[in-house]
C-alpha positions as CSV (number, residue, x, y, z in Angstrom):
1,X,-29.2,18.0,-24.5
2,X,-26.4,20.8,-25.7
3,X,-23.9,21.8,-23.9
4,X,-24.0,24.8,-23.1
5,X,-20.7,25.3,-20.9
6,X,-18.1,28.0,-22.4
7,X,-15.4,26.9,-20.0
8,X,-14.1,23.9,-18.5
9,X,-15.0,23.0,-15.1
10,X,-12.6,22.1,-12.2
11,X,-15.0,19.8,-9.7
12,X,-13.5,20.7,-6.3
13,X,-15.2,21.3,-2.9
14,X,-13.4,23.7,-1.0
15,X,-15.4,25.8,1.9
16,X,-16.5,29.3,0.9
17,X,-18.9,31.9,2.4
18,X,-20.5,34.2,0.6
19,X,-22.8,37.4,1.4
20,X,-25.4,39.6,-0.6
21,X,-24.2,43.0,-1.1
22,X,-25.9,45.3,1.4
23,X,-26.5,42.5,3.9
24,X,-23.9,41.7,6.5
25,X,-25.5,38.1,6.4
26,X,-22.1,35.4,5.3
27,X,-23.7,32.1,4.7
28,X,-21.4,28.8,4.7
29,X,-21.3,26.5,2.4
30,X,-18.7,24.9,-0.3
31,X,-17.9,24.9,-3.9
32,X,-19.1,22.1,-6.1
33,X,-17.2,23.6,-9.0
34,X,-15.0,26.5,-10.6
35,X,-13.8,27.7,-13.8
36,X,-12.1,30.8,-14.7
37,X,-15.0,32.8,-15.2
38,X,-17.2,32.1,-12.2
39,X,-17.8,29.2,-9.0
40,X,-20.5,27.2,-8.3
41,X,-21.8,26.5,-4.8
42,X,-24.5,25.4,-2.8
43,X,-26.7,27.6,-1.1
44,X,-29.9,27.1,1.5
45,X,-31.8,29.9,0.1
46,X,-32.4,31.0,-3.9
47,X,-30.3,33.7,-5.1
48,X,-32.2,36.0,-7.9
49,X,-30.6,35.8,-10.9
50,X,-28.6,39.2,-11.8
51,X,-27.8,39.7,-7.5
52,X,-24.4,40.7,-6.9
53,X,-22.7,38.7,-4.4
54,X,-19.7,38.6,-2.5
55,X,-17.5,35.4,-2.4
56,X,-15.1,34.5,0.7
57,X,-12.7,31.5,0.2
58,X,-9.8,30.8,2.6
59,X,-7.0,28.2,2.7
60,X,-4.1,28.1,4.8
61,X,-2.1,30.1,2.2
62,X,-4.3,32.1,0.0
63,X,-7.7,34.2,0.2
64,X,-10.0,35.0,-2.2
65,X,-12.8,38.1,-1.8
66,X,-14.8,38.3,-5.2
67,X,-17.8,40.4,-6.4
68,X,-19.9,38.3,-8.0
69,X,-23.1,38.2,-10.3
70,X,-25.5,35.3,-9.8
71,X,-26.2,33.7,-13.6
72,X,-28.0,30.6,-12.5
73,X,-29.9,28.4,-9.8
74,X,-31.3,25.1,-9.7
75,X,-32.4,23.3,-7.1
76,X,-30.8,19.9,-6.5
77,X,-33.1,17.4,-5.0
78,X,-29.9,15.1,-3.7
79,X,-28.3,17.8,-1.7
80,X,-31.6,19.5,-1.0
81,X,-30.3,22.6,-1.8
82,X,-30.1,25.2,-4.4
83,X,-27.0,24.8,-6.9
84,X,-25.9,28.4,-7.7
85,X,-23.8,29.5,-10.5
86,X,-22.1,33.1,-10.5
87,X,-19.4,34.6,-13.0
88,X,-16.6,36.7,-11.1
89,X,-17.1,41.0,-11.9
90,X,-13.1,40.9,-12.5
91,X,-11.9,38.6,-14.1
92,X,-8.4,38.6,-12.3
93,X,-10.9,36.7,-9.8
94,X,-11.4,33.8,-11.7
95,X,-7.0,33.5,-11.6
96,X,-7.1,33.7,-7.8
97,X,-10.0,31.2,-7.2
98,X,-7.8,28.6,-10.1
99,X,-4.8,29.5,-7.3
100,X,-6.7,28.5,-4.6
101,X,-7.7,25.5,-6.3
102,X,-4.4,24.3,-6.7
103,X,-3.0,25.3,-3.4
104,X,-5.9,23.0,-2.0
105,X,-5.1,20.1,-3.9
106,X,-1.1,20.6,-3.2
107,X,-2.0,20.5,0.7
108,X,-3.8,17.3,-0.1
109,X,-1.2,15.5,-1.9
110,X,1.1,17.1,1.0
111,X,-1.0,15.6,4.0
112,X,-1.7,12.1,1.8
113,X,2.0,12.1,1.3
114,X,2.9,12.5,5.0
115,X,0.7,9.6,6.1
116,X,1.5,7.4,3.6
117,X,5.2,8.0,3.8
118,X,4.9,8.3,8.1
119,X,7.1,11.5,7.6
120,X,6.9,15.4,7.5
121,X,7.0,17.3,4.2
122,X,7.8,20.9,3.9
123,X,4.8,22.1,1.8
124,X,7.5,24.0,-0.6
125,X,8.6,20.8,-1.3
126,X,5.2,19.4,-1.7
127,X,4.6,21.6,-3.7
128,X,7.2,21.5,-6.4
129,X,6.4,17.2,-6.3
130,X,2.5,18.0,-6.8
131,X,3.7,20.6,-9.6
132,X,6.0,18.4,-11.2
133,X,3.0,15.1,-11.3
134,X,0.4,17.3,-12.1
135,X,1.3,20.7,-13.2
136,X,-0.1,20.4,-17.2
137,X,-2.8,18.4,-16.1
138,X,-4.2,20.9,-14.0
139,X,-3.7,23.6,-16.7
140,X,-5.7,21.5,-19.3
141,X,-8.5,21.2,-16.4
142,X,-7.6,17.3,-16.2
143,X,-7.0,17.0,-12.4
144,X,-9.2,15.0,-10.1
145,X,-9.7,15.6,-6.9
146,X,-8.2,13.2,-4.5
């Protein structure tokens, strides 16, 4: 099978809501993966290809609110639910949703960290240890989640 992926894919499953446009309906659900271009996420209901969406990810630190246009859908018979691929309107988006990416893994490491080490980390501190690790991995797309 080719592939048919532009863009590398960061596997990460980080909560999200997301809304048609003209509805006031938010639906829950989580990312399975995002690139700089567009998310993927789970959703209970299909989504016509070509609908405009609105996507709603928060973290403690950072918020993301992107217009959205649905590309693909396929439905995924181990989650029993539709897999949904959209690419961000602006692409300024697709740098917000990498941000909130890596915020998300640096509170991770940060709350790992603390248990392991039976001690309380400033997250700026966290962060610039979580940087320093994994910085250029992350950039090259080559960080798992923990």
């Amino acid at each position: 099978m080719e592939e048919r992926r532009r863009f590398v894919r960061h596997p990460i499953e980080i909560p999200l809501t997301y809304k048609v446009l003209n509805n006031d309906r938010f639906n829950l659900s989580q990312t399975k993966n995002l690139s700089d271009f567009g998310i993927s996420f789970l959703s209970n209901d299909p989504l016509p290809i070509g609908q405009v969406i609105e996507i709603n990810i928060t973290s403690p630190r950072v918020h993301l609110l992107a217009k959205s246009v649905v590309k693909w859908q396929k439905y995924s018979t181990e989650e029993c639910k539709y897999r949904v691929g959209v690419m961000f309107i602006n692409r300024q988006e697709g740098f917000r949703a990498r941000m909130v990416e890596q915020m998300c893994h640096i509170d991770l490491y940060r709350r790992r960290k603390m248990q392991e080490e039976n001690r309380d980390i400033p997250y700026n501190e966290a962060a610039f240890e979580w940087i320093t690790l994994n910085g250029k991995k992350f950039a090259e797309g080559l960080v798992e989640a923990y």
